[in-house]
LOZAPA-911365 format. One line per field, with one value per residue (C-alpha): x negated, y, z negated; residue in one letter. Coordinates in pm, whole numbers, plus 32768, in hexadecimal, padded with zeros to 4 digits. Example, Ala and Ser with C-alpha at 12.3 -4.5 7.8 and 13.67 -1.06 7.14 Angstrom:
! LOZAPA-911365
u (7B32, 7AA9)
v (7E3E, 7F96)
w (7CF4, 7D36)
type (A, S)
***
This chain:
! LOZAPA-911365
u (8000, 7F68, 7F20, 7FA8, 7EBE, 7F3D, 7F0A, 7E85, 7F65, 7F7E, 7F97, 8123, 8196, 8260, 82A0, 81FB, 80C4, 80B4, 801B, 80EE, 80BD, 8219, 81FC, 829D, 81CF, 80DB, 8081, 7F67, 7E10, 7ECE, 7ED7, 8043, 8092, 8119, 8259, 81C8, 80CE, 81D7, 827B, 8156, 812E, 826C, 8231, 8106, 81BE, 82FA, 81EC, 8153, 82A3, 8324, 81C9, 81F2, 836C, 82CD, 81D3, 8300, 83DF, 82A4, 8275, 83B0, 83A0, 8295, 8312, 842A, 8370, 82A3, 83CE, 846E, 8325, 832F, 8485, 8403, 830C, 83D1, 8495, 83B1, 8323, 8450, 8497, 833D, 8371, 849C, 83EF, 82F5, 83D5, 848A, 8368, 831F, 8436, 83F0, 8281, 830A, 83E1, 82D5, 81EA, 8320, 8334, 81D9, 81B2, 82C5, 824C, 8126, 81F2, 8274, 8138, 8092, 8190, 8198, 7FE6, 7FFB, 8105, 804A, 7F21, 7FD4, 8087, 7F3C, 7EF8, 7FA1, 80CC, 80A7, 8091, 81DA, 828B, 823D, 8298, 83E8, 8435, 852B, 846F, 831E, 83BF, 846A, 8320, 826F, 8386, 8397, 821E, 8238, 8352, 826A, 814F, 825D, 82F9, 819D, 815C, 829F, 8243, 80E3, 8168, 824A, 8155, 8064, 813C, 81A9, 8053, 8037, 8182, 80E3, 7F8F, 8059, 813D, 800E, 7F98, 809A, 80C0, 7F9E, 7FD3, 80FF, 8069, 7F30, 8053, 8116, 7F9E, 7F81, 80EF, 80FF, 7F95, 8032, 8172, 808D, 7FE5, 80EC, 81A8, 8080, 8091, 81ED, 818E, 809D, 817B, 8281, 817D, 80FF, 8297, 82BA, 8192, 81E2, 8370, 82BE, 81E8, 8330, 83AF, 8294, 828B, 8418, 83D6, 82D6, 837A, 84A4, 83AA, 8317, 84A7, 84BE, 83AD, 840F, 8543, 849D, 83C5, 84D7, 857E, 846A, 83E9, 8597, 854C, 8402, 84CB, 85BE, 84C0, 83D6, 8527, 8599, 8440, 8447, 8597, 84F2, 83BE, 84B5, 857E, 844D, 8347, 820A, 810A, 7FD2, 7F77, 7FB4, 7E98, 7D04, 7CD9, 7B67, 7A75, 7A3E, 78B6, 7849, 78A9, 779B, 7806, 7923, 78AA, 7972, 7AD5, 7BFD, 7D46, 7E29, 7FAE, 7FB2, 80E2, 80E0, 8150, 818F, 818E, 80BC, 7FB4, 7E82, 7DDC, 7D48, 7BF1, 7C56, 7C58, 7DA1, 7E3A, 7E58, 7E28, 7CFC, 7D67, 7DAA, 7E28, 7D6B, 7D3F, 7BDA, 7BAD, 7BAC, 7B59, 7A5E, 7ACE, 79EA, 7A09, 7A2E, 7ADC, 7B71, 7D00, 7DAC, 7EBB, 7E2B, 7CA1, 7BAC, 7C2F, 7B73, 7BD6, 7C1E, 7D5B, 7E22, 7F5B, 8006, 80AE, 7F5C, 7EF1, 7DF8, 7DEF, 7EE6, 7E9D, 7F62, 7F38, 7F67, 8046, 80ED, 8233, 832C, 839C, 824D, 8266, 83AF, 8313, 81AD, 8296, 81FF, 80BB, 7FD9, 7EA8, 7D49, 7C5F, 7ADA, 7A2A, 78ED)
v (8000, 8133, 821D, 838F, 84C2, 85A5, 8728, 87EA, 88E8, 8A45, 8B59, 8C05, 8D12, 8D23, 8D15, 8E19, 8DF6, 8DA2, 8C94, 8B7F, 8A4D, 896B, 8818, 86B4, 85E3, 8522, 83C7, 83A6, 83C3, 848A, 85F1, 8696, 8765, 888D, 88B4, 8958, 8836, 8731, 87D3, 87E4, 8648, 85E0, 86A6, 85D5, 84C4, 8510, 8517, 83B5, 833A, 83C6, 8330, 81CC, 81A2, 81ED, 80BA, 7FE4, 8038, 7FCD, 7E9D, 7E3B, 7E50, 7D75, 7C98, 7C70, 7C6D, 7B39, 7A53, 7A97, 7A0A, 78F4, 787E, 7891, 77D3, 76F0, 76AE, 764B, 756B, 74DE, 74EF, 742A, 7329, 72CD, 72DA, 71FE, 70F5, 70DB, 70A4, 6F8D, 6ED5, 6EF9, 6E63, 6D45, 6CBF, 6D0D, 6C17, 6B19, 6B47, 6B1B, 69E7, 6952, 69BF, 68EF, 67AA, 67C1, 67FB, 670C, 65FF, 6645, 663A, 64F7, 6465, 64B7, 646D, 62FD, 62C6, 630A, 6278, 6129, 6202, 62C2, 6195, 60F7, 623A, 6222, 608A, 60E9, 61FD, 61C7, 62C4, 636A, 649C, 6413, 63AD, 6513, 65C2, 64F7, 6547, 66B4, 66B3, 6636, 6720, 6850, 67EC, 67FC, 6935, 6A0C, 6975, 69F9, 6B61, 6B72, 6AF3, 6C1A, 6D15, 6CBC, 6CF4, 6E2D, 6EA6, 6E20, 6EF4, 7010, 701D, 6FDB, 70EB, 71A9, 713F, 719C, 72F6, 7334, 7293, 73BB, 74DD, 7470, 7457, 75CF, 7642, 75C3, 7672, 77C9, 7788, 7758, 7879, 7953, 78B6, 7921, 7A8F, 7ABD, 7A40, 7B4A, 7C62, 7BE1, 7C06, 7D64, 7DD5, 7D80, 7E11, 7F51, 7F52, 7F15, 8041, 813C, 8092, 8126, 8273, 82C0, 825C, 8341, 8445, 8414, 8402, 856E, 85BF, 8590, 862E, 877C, 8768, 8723, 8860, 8941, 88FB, 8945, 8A79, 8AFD, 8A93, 8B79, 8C95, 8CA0, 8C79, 8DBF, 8E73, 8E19, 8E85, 8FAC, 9025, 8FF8, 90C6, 91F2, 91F9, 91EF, 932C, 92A0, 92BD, 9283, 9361, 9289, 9324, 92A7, 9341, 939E, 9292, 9292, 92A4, 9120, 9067, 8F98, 8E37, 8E5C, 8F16, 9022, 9089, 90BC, 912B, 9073, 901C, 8E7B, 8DB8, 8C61, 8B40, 89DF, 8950, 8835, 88A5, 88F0, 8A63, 8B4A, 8AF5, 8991, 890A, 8823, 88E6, 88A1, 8921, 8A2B, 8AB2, 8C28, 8CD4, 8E51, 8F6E, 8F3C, 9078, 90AD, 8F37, 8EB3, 8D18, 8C2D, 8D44, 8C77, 8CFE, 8CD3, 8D0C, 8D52, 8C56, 8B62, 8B14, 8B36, 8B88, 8B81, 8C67, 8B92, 8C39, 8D63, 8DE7, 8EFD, 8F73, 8F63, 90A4, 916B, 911B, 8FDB, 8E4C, 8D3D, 8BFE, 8A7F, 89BB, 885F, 88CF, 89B7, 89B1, 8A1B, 8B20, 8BA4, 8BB3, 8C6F, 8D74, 8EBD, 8F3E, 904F, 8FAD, 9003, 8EF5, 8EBA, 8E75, 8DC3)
w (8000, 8035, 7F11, 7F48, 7EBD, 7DC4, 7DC8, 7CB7, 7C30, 7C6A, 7B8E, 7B58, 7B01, 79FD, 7866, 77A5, 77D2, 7951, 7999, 7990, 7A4B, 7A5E, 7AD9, 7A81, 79B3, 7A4A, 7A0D, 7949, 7A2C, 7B28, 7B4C, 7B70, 7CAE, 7D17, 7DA8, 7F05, 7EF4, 7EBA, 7FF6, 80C4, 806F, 80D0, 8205, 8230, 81E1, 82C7, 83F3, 839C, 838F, 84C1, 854F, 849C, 8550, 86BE, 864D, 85DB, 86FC, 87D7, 8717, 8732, 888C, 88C5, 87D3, 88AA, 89E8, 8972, 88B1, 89F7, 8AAC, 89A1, 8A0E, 8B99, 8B52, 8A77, 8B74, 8C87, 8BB6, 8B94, 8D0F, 8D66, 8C4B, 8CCB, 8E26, 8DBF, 8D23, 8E7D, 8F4E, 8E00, 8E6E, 8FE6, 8F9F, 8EE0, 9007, 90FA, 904F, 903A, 91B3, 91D0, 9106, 91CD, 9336, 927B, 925A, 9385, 9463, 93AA, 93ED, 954B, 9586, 94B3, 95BD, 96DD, 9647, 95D6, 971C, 97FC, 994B, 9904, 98A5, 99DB, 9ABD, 99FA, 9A3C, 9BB1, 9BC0, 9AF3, 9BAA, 9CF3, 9DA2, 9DC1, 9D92, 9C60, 9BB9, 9C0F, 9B66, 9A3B, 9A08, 9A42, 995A, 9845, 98A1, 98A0, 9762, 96D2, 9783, 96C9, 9558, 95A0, 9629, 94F3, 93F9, 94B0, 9472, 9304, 92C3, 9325, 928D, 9143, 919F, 91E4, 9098, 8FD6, 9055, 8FF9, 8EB4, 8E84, 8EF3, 8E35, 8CDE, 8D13, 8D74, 8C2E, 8B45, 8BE8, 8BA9, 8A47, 89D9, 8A89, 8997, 8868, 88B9, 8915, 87BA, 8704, 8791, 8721, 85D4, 85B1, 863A, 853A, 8423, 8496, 84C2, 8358, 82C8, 83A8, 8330, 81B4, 821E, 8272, 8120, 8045, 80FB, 80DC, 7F44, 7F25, 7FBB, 7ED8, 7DA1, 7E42, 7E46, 7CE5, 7C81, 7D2B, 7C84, 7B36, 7B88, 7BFA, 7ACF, 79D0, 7AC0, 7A58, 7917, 78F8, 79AE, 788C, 7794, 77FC, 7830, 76CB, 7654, 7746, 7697, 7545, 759B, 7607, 74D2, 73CC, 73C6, 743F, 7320, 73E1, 7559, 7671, 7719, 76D4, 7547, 755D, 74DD, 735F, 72EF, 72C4, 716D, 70BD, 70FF, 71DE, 7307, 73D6, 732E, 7419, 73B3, 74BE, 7506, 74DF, 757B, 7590, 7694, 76A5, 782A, 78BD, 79DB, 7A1B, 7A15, 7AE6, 7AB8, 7AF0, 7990, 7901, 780D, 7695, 7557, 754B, 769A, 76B2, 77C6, 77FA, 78C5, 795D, 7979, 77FA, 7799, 7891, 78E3, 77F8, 76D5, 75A1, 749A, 7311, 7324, 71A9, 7197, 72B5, 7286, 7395, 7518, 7655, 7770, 78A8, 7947, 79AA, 7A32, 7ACE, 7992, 78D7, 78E7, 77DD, 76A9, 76A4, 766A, 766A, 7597, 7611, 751C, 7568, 7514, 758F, 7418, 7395, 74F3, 7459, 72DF, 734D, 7400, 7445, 7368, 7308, 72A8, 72A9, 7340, 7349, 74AB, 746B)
type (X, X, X, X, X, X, X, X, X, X, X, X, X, X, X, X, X, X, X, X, X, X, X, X, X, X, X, X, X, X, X, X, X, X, X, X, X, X, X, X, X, X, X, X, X, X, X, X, X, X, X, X, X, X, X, X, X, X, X, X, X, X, X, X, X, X, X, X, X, X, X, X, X, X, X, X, X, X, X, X, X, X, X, X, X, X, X, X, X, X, X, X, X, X, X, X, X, X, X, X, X, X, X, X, X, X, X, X, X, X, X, X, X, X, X, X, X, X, X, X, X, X, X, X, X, X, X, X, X, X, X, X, X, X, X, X, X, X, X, X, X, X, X, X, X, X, X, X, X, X, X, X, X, X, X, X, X, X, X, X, X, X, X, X, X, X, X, X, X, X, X, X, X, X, X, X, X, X, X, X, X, X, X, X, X, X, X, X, X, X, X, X, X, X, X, X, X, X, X, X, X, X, X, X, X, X, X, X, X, X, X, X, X, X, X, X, X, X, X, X, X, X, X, X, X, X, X, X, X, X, X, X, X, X, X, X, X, X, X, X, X, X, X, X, X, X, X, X, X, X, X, X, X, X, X, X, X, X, X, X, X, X, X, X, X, X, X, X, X, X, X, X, X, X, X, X, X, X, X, X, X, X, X, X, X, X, X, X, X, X, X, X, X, X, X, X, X, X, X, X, X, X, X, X, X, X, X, X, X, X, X, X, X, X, X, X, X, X, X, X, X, X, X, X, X, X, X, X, X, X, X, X, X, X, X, X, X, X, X, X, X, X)
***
């Protein structure tokens, strides 16, 4: 079966903090896909289908092309065996015919042999007339004559169906290896039909797997909508207590590094980041300008963060948090905090 590649996924708009990746979960070892990406494969895979039918439909047609040879050749076989078993019986009352012409010339040597000139003379003293006696002799002689003819020619009847036997026994040897091989041909087109219908098979369940997926994805994608709306409405009713714009850098602390006073949101989707990385926990989101990617940094409340994403609604001085709940998303909500890049 052939295995289909998965696409990585690509960074979304959306939720608070902007990047947000929504994808179905993937089995585990496999990396979960975009919607566009999903589409794109079951383009792909709408093509090798459409190309996998024009094989089968050609199959198909050879496959019927050589069963129908099959029967053709079934039937001549058929036609000369049948052929051959009539010319069988032919042969066997030739050499009847020639084993009697065989009695029968013998018997008539072995009388003129027997009657010889004594018999000769008696015929001429028994017969009334001279003319009588020559014509009894020439009689003998003639008789003799035909069961030689006949026995001549059964002979060569025999020769001559032998022959022929012959002949059709090597045309039915050839005929029969032709069917076996054309028999074996269809065998094989059968097999490749089936693996090419089991083919189509695996391509229309993948693309109803991709189907599902972009479902599953359109579904979390409205489900992140709502969410950065809700959060959205919540940031316009409360007073902001921190500038959404860059706060000016604070002098280094001993031990923690660079203070930042920053707007923290949190999210809880499946994906992978901008930079590439899977998400989970210790994953912030950032504004690169402000937080260059592969800042680490110590987040009250969370522990230690990396920065390894961003989105379009990440702007200045804003992170957001990867938690593996939409729970924990909902209970983080929207903070002031002050963190430490180190």
């Amino acid at each position: 079966m052939r295995v289909f590649r998965r696409l990585p996924l690509a960074v979304l708009a959306g939720v608070s903090a902007s990047f947000a990746v929504f994808a179905a979960a993937a089995p585990v070892g496999a990396e979960p896909s975009t919607i566009s990406g999903l589409r794109q494969e079951n383009a792909s895979l709408a093509q090798q289908s459409h190309s996998a039918l024009i094989d089968l439909y050609a199959l198909e047609s050879r496959l019927r092309e050589q069963q129908a040879r099959v029967e053709s050749l079934r039937a001549q076989v058929d036609t000369v065996s049948a052929e051959r078993a009539s010319v069988q019986r032919r042969l066997t009352q030739v050499r009847r015919a020639v084993a009697v012409s065989q009695r029968n010339l013998g018997r008539r040597l072995v009388s003129i042999y027997e009657q010889g000139k004594p018999d000769t003379l008696a015929i001429f003293l028994g017969a009334q007339s001279l003319g009588d006696a020559i014509t009894n002799i020439d009689r003998l002689h003639s008789v003799a004559g035909q069961d030689k003819y006949l026995l001549v020619q059964a002979r060569r009847a025999r020769a001559s169906l032998n022959k022929l036997t012959s002949s059709l026994a090597a045309r039915e040897d050839r005929l029969a290896a032709l069917e076996q091989q054309a028999s074996s041909a269809a065998a094989d087109l059968e097999s490749a039909r089936s693996q090419r219908q089991s083919y189509l098979a695996d391509l229309q369940s993948q693309r109803q797997l991709n189907d599902q997926q972009i479902s599953s994805l359109e579904q979390q994608a409205r489900a992140a909508d709502k969410r950065s709306s809700t959060i959205a409405a919540q940031q316009a009713i409360a007073p902001t207590p921190a500038p959404t714009v860059p706060a000016a850098p604070s002098p280094p602390i001993q031990g923690h590094g660079r203070a930042l006073t920053v707007v923290a949101t949190a999210y809880a989707l499946p994906g992978t980041t901008a930079t590439g990385v899977p998400v989970g926990h210790g994953i912030v989101a950032v504004d690169p300008n402000v937080i260059p990617f592969g800042t680490h940094m110590t987040i009250p409340g969370y522990g230690e963060g990396f920065a390894a994403d961003t989105g379009s609604a990440i702007v200045g001085a804003r992170i957001d948090v990867w938690v593996p709940t939409e729970a924990e998303a909902d209970q983080w909500g929207v903070k002031t905090i002050t963190i430490y890049l180190h």
